[in-house]
C-alpha positions in Angstrom: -7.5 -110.0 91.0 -9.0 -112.6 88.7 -8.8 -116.6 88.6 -6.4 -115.7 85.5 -3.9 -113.9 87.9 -3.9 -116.3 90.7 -3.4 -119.1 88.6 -0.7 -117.3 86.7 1.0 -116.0 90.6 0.6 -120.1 92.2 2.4 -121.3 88.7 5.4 -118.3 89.2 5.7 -119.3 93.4 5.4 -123.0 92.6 8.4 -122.5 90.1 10.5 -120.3 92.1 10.3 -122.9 95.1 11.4 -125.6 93.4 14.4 -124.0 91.7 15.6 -123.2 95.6 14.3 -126.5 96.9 16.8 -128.0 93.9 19.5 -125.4 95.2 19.3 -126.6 98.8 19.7 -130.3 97.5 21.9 -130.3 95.1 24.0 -127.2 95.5 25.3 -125.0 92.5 28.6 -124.8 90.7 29.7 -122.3 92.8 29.9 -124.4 95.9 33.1 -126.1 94.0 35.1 -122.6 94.0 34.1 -121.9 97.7 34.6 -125.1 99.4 37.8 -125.9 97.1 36.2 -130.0 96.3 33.2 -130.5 94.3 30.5 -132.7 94.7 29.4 -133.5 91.0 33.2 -134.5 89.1 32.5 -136.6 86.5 29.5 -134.4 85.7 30.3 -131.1 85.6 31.3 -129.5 82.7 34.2 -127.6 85.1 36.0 -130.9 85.4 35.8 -132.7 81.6 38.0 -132.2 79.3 36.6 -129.7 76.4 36.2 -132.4 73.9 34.2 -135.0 76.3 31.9 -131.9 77.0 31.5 -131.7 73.0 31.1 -135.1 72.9 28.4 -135.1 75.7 25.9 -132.3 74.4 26.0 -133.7 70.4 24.9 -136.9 71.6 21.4 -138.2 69.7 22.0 -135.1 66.9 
C-alpha cells in the first residue's frame, strides 16, 4: 500500500466518522416519525409549508 492509498483510506474514515458523529448529535429526519415530536420544526422541510420551502432554497439566486 502506497502513501497515495493511505492518504486516500484516512480522508474516506475521517469522512465517514464525522457523518455519524453529526448523526449522534443531531439526529436525522427519521427520528420525527419514530418518536412522534421533532426536534428541528421550524427547520425542516417536513414541517413548512411548500411555498416557504420554495422561498427558502431560491434565496441569493
Amino acid at each position: 500500500m502506497g502513501l497515495a492509498d493511505v492518504v486516500i483510506l484516512a480522508a474516506i474514515v475521517a469522512a465517514v466518522a464525522a457523518v455519524v458523529v453529526r448523526v449522534r448529535k443531531k439526529g436525522v429526519c427519521a427520528d420525527c416519525s419514530e418518536a412522534g415530536t421533532c426536534a428541528h420544526k421550524g427547520h425542516c422541510p417536513a414541517h413548512m409549508d411548500p411555498a416557504e420551502v420554495e422561498e427558502r432554497l431560491s434565496r441569493g439566486l
